[in-house]
N, C-alpha and C positions, 0 to 999 in steps of 0.2 A: 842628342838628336834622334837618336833610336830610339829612346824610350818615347818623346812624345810623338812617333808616327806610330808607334806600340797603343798609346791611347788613344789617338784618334781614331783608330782601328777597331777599337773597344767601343768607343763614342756611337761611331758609324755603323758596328755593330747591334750597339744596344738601342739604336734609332730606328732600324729596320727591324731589329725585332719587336719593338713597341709600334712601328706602325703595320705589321702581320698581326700581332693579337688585336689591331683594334679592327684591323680590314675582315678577320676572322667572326667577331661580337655583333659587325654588321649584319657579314652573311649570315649568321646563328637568328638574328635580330628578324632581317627578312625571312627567311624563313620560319621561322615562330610566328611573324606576322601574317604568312600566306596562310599556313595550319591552321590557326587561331581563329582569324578572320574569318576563313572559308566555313571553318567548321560552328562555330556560333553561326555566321548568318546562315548557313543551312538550317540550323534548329530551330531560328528565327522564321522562316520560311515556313517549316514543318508547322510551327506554331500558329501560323498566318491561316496558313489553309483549315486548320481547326475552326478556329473563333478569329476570322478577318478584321472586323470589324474590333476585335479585343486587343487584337497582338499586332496591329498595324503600325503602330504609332511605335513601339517596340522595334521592329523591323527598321523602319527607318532610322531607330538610334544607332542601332549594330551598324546599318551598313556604315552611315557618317563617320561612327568608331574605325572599322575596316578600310576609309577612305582616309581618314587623316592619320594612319599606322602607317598606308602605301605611300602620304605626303611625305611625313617625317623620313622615315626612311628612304626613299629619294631623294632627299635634303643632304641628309648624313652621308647615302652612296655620293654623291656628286659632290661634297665636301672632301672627304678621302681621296675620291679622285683629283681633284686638283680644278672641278671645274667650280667657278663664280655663280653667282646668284644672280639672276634676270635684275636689270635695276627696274620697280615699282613706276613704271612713268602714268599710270593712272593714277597714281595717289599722288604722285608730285603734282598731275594735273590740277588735281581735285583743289589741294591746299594751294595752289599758284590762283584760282577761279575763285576760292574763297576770301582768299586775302584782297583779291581788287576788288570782289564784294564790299567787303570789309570799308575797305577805303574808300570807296566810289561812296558810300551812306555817310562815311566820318566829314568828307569833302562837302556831301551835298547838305549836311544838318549843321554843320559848324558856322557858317554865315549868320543864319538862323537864330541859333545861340546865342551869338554875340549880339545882334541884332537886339534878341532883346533884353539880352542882360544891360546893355545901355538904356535901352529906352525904362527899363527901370529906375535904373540908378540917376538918372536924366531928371525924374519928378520929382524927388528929393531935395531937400532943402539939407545945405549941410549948417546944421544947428548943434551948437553946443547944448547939453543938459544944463536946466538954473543950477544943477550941485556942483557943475566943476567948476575947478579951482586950478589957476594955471602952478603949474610948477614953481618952486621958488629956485629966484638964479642963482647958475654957478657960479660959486667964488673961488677963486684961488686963494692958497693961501703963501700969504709971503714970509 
């Protein structure tokens, strides 16, 4: 009985310390991103003000880059911390709006369809070809 509160102990241990080095890689993480970020989009800037009209479109890449290092990492801090993810309810909108699209056109053109796949098949005469030849009957055998 000692020994396995021995290992749990270990267990418990070794779970705290794997979630410290990873709470630690974070912090390392945001911070390399604030550095990083800051310091390219300054040069970025510096750049701008040279030749605007050269390095603009440049600029705008950096920052996008600096803004989705801040997303991620915000993502990752608030995973660690234990908090959930916003649920998406614009995009459920979207595909909930799309699907009755969807189905409102399948609804309104399917009548349609049928409609005149009869009135096709309606004109038709149903005609054997002069080549066939009816099947010869089954026989049992006894």
């Amino acid at each position: 009985m000692a020994e396995m509160s021995v290992q749990w102990k270990k267990g418990k241990r070794r779970a705290e310390s794997v979630a410290e080095d990873a709470w630690d890689h974070l912090v390392s993480a945001v911070e390399s991103a604030r550095s990083v970020g800051g310091s390219v989009k300054d040069r970025a800037y510096d750049f701008a003000d040279e030749a605007s009209s050269r390095y603009s479109s440049a600029s705008d890449r950096v920052g996008s880059a600096a803004d989705e290092a801040w997303h991620r990492a915000s993502l990752a801090f608030d995973a660690l911390s234990g908090r959930k993810q916003r649920t998406p309810w614009g995009w459920i909108a979207v595909a909930v709006l799309g699907g009755i699209a969807v189905g409102w056109a399948a609804a309104a053109s399917a009548p349609k369809a049928i409609q005149a796949a009869q009135e096709r098949f309606e004109d038709e005469e149903d005609v054997l070809s002069p080549t066939y030849e009816a099947p010869a009957p089954y026989r049992v055998a006894e």
